[in-house]
Each structure stands twice: as structure tokens, then as C-alpha cells.
N, C-alpha and C positions, 0 to 999 in steps of 0.2 A: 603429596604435599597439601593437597586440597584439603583433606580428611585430620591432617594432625592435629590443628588445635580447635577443631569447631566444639570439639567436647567442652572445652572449657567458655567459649562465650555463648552453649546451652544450657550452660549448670545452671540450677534450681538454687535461688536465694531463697535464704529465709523471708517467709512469707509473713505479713503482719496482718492479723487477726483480733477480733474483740470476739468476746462471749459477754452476752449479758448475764448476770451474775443475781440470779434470780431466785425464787425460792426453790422451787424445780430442781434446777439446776443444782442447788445445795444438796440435792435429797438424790444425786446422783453421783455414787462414788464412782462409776465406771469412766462417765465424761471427765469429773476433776482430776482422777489419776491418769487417765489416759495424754490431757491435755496438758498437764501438769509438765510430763514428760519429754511429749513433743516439746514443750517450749523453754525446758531446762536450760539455762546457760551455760552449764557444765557439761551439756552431753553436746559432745562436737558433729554429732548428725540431726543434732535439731533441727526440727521442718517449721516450728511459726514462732512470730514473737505476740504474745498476748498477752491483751490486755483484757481484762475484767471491772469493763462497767454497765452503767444502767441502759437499759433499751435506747433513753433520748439519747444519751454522750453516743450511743454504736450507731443510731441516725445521722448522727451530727459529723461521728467519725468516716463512714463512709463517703457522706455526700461533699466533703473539702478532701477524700483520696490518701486518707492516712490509712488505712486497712481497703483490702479488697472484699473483703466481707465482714458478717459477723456471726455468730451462732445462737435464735436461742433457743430454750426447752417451754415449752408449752403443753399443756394435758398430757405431760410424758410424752410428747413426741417431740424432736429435735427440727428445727427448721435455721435452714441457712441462707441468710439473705446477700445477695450482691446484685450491682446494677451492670456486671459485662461480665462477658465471658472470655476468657483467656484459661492456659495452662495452669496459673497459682489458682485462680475461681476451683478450675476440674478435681484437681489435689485438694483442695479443704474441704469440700462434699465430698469426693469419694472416702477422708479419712471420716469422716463425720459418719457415712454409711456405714463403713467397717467397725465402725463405733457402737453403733445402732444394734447390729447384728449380733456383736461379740455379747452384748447385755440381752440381748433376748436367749442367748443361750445358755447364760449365767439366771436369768430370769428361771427359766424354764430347769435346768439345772438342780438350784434351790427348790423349788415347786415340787419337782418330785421327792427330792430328798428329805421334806419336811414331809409328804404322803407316809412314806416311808419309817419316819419317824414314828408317827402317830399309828398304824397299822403296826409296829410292833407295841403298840402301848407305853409310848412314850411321849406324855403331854404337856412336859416341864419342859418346852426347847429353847434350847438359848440361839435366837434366829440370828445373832451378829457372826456366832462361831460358824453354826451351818453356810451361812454366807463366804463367811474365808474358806471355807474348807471347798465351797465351791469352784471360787476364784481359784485357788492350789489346782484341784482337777482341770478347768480350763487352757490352765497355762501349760498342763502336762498333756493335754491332746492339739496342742500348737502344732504345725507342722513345723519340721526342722532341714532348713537347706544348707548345705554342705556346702563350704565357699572351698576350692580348692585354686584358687589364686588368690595373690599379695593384696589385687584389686578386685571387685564384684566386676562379670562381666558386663560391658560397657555393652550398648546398641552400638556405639560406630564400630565396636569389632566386627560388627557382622559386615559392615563394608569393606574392612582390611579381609576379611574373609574372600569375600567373592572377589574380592580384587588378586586376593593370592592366585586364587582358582581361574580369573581368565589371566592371568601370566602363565599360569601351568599350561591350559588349553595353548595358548597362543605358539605353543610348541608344535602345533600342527601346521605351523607354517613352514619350517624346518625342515618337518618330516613332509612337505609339500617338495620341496628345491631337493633335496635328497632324492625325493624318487626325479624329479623332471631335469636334474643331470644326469640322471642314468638312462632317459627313452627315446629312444633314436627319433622318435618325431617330437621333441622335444626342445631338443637344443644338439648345437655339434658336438658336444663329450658324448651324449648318448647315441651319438651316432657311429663314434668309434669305440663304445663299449658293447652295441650290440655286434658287432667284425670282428672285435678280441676274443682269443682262446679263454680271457679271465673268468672262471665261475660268476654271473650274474647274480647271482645269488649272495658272494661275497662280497662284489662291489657293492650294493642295495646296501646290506647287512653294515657297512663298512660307511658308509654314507651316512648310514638313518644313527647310526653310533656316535660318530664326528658330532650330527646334530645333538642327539641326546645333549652329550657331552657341553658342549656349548649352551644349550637351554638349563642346564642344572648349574653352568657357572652364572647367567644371570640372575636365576632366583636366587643363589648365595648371594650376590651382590643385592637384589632387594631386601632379605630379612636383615644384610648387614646393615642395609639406607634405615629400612623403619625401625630397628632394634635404637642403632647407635646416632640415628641424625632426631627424627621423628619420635622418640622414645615410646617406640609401640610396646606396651607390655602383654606378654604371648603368656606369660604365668609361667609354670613349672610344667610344662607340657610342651617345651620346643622340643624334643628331639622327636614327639612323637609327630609335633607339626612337621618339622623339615621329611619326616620319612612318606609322612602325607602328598607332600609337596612333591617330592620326588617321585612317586607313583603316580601321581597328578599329572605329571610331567611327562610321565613315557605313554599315560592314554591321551595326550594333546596330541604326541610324538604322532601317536600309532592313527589317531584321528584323521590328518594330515598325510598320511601314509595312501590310508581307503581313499580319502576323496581325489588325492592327486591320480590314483590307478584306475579306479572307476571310472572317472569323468575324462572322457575325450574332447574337452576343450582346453585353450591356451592357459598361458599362467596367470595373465590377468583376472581373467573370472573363475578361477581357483582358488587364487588368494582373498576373493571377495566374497566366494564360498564359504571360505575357512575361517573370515573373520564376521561372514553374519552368521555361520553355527554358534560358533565362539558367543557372540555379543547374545544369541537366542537362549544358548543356557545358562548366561549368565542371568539374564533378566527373571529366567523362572527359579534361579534360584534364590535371589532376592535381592538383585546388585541395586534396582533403580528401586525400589520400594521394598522394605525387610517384610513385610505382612503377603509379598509377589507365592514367595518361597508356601505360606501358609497355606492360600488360597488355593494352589495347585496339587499340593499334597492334601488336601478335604475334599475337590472336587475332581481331581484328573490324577492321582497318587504314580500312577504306569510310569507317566510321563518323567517324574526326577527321580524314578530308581532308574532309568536309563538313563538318565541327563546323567553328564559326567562332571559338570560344576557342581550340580546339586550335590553327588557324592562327597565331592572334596568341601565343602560348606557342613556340610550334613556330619562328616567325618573329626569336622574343627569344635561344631556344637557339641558335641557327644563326647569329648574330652572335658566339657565344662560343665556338662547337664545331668553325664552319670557317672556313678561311683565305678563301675567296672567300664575294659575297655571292647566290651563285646561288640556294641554298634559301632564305633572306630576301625577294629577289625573287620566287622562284616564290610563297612564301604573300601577300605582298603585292598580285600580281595572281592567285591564287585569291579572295582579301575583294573584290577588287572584280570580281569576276565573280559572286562570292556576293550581291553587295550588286544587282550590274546585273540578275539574276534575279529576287531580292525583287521591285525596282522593277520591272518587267516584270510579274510576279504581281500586283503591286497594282492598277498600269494597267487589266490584262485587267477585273480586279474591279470597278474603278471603272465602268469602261464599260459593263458588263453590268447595272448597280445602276440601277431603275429605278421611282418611286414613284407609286401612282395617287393619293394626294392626303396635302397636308402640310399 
């Protein structure tokens, strides 16, 4: 509920901006088409509203707060003036840079292509054509990103992200109370399961299921709250989420499983176990900061291929980031080799656990 609508009182206003409109400036078709664009009233992703006047009006303009900056071109080089910095400031220099950039490539572009020219013996050029033809190649070495949702994805998905993934984890509390009804030094059911003729094995098996079961109907009821209350858009890629989620769900299970068999203490400090692992990879995966997740995969990489948030995070990215589902599947079947280890560690545990009198 926290996370639903912050996106909307983040959103990026158009940004009001002056260019001094200079001679410079005139002799540069890359700024006036470029800005042109951005500040088109007909293109509904416009980023500034500009205005084009003299250096004094852009002094004048700034210092009464009707633009946050201004731009102008000077010995061919661009300079951006404002008196603070904030997020709109950051965005009109960094577009102003990619501005910069894009024309020195166009620059240098042209430069060869007229070399080129003249070493075949050709001294008659018509430098306005050479230039468009430039422009043409430029825009064909763009890179091009594949949007495979209705919407670009958002930064606050990555918090519905990690939040999917410690609801999945948190399944290890489950797969905690599952095993600690079943051990005789536990609680009274486990005291009269370890007396019973019943396969122990069955009951466990039949427990850690029940839970399952019950963990996979909460996280239905979560994608139904953010689908149909919160209008979270998952794109065209929920079923792959929900199968996500579900595997998600049986390595919290099986998480909860190891630590309740392993650890010979009560359930209080089990379950405080279970929810500082829980909260520890969620954090590395990027729940309290999205840049957490970066920093730990550059310098410590080990660390979130065995984090089991991280998978499920990692697993949500890589439906949105690449055209095939290879990485999707590889963390897919990582959780469940994550998940088939717990259960194996639990096993060992259970086997070895042996009481001289109940």
C-alpha cells in the first residue's frame, strides 16, 4: 500500500527551460532539432517547455524562478547555467551532455566521410548532403530497446519485486512450525509423533505440504491485492511470474525447513532466525536501496547467486531486460537446487536427532 501510488507524486514534470538563441546556437542543427523535439507540444513525452531568448531575458528568467536553467552555446561549446541543483537541474545537463556527444559523433562522422570523398577524387561535395547522410547513419547505429510491456519498466517495480520475494522467503516460517510440530522436544504433537508407528517421514512430508499449500494461497491473494486493488502492472509475463513465485515459495518453505532441524533452540529464536535471513537477502537484493543489489553483484557476486531473494529478483529482471528466457530459467532451477539442498540438510538432521527419553 506504501509503494502504490508514490510513482505518480515522482513523476517528472515538464521541465521549463530557455536556450539563448544566439548565433552559435543557429549554426547548430543538432541542438535545434534535438530541442525542438524534446519541447514539441504534440509529442506527449516531452521533457522541457522552451523558451528561446536573449542571454539578458535567460538572466532575468532564472533569477524571478520561471526556468530552472538556461542553455547557451559559446566557441561551440554548450554551457548550462542554473543557480541549484535538484533532479529537473540533473536531467537538462545530462540531456545537454548526450547532446554534446551525439554531435561530436556526427562531427567526426562527416570528417571522415568528406576524407573519403576527396581521396577518391571527388572535390565538387555538396557538404549539406554528406551531412544528412550522416545524420541517416547515426540514427541507424542507435541502440534499440525492446519494450516487452504495455508500460517501460518502472524503478518502484523493483520494490514490488523484492517484496514478492520476501513474502516467498517468509514461507520459511511455515516450513519452521511444520517441522517444530513434528519433534518431540518441541512441542506435545511431536512428542506423540515420535511414539507413533506413523512413517516420520510421512508426517514431515505431510506437514511441510499443508504448509506449502497455505503459503501459495497467500501469495495468490497478494498478486490478486496488487493486480486488482493497487493496479500493479506485471506486463505480459505473469504466468511466468506466478511460476517464479511459486518456486520462490517452496526455497522459503525448504529454508525454514534446514534452519528449524539444524538449530537446537526454541521457536522464538528460530523464527527471529528466519526473519533476519529473510530481511538479510532481501536487503542484498535491493529491497532497502535498488543500486544494494548492484553493488553486491560488482564486488561480492558469490553472495546473490546463493541468496535466494536475489534469485527470485534477478529471475523478475531478466523477463523484462532479455529477449530470451534463459536467465529466468537458470535462477528458476538455481531455487530449486537451493530448495533440494535445504531438504537434504534437513533429512541429514532429522536422522541423526535422537532422544534418550520423552
Amino acid at each position: 500500500m506504501a509503494f502504490s501510488n508514490i510513482e505518480n507524486s515522482e513523476k517528472i514534470e515538464i521541465i521549463d527551460i530557455a536556450i539563448v538563441k544566439n548565433d552559435e546556437f543557429e549554426n547548430s542543427k543538432t541542438y535545434q532539432e534535438t530541442f525542438k523535439t524534446l519541447s514539441d507540444e504534440k509529442n506527449e513525452d516531452r521533457l522541457f517547455n522552451t523558451q528561446y531568448v536573449t542571454e539578458e531575458e535567460a538572466k532575468e528568467l532564472l533569477q524571478e524562478d520561471k526556468i530552472i536553467g538556461y542553455l547557451i552555446v559559446e566557441e561551440e561549446k554548450p554551457k548550462v547555467i542554473i543557480q541549484s541543483s535538484g533532479i529537473n537541474e540533473t536531467i537538462f545537463k545530462y540531456v545537454t551532455e548526450e547532446i554534446t556527444q551525439n554531435e561530436e559523433i556526427v562531427n567526426t562522422l562527416a570528417k571522415s566521410e568528406i576524407e573519403n570523398e576527396i581521396k577518391a577524387g571527388n572535390y565538387q561535395l555538396d557538404y549539406e548532403a554528406i551531412y544528412k547522410n550522416v545524420l541517416e547513419m547515426a540514427k541507424e547505429q542507435e541502440v534499440k530497446v525492446k519494450d516487452t510491456t504495455s508500460n517501460h519498466l518502472s524503478y518502484i517495480m523493483v520494490e514490488f519485486y523484492t517484496l514478492i520475494a520476501m513474502s516467498c522467503l517468509y514461507g520459511g516460517i511455515l516450513g519452521m512450525v511444520a517441522i517444530n510440530q513434528n519433534l518431540a522436544n518441541m512441542s506435545s504433537n511431536g512428542k506423540r509423533v515420535a511414539v507413533s508407528p506413523t512413517s516420520k517421514a510421512k508426517v514431515i512430508l505431510s506437514s511441510s505440504l499443508a504448509g506449502y499449500v497455505a503459503q501459495i494461497i497467500g501469495l495468490a491473494i497478494l498478486f490478486i491485492y496488487t493486480i486488482f486493488v493497487l493496479k500493479v502492472d506485471y506486463g505480459d509475463n505473469l504466468p511466468f511470474i506466478l511460476l517464479l513465485g511459486a518456486v520462490g515459495s517452496f526455497a522459503g518453505l525448504s529454508m525454514g525447513l534446514a534452519i528449524a532441524t539444524v538449530l537446537k533452540t526454541n521457536e522464538g529464536i528460530k523464527t527471529g532466525i528466519v526473519i533476519s535471513v529473510t530481511m538479510l537477502g532481501c536487503f542484498l537484493s535491493g529491497m532497502m536501496g535498488i543500486t544494494m543489489k548492484y553493488i553486491v553483484d560488482t564486488n561480492l557476486p558469490i553472495v546473490n547467486k546463493i541468496n535466494p531473494a536475489s534469485m527470485i529478483t534477478d529471475g523478475f529482471y531478466s523477463l523484462y531486460y532479455y529477449d530470451t528466457l534463459d536467465r529466468y530459467y537458470f535462477n528458476v532451477i538455481s531455487l530449486l537446487i537451493f530448495a533440494i539442498l535445504m531438504i537434504i540438510i534437513s533429512y541429514s538432521s532429522l536422522r541423526r536427532q535422537k532422544y534418550d527419553s520423552i
